[in-house]
C-alpha positions, 0 to 999 in steps of 0.5 A, a space after each residue: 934168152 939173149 946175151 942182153 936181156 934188157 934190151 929184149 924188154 925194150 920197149 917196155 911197159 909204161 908201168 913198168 917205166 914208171 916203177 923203174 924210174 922209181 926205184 932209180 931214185 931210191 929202194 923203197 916199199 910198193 905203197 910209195 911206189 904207187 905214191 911215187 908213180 902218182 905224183 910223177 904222172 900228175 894222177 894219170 898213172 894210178 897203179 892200183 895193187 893188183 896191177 902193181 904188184 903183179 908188174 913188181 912180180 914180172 919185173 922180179 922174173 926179168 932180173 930188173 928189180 930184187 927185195 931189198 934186205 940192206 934197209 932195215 924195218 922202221 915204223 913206217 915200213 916195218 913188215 913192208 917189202 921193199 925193192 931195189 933196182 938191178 944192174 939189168 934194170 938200170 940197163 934196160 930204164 936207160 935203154 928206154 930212156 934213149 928210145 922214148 928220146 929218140 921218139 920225141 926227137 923224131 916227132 919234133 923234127 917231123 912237126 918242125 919240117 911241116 909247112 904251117 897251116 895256113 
């Protein structure tokens, strides 16, 4: 492994995109992150728990995401996992933040460069 691990994930999956987006908001339970993920997507991205949860897994072996243990059971969540994000994942989100940006960057300068259809 290299000395910059988020920067190997790069780029990295959309699911995974979407959860860490998530978890930058805030340390929550895997049910609000499928919530989460849906809203934010409009419906497109529908994490079903087998997906979800086995993208919380890989997230947890790359060091990106922990159990978050500083917030305590309540009625809502009581018996719930809850995860949060590590210094690793912030890292490797902003870093795909900035490749996704500079892709959008590139294709709307290359559709502003072309000539209109006539």
């Amino acid at each position: 492994m290299s000395d910059n691990p988020e920067r190997e994930a790069a780029p990295l999956k959309p699911v995974w995109f979407h959860i860490l987006v998530t978890l930058a908001e805030s340390p929550t339970h895997g049910y609000a992150i499928r919530k989460s993920v849906e809203e934010r997507t409009g419906g497109a991205l529908k994490l079903w728990p087998t997906t979800l949860y086995g993208a919380l897994s890989d997230l947890a072996d790359r060091g990106f995401i922990v159990e978050d243990e500083t917030g305590g059971a309540s009625e809502d969540n009581l018996g719930r996992i809850r995860y949060r994000l590590t210094e690793a994942g912030d890292r490797a989100l902003e870093a795909e933040t900035e490749r996704l940006d500079r892709l959008v960057r590139t294709a709307r300068a290359a559709r502003g460069a072309r000539p209109s259809p006539a």
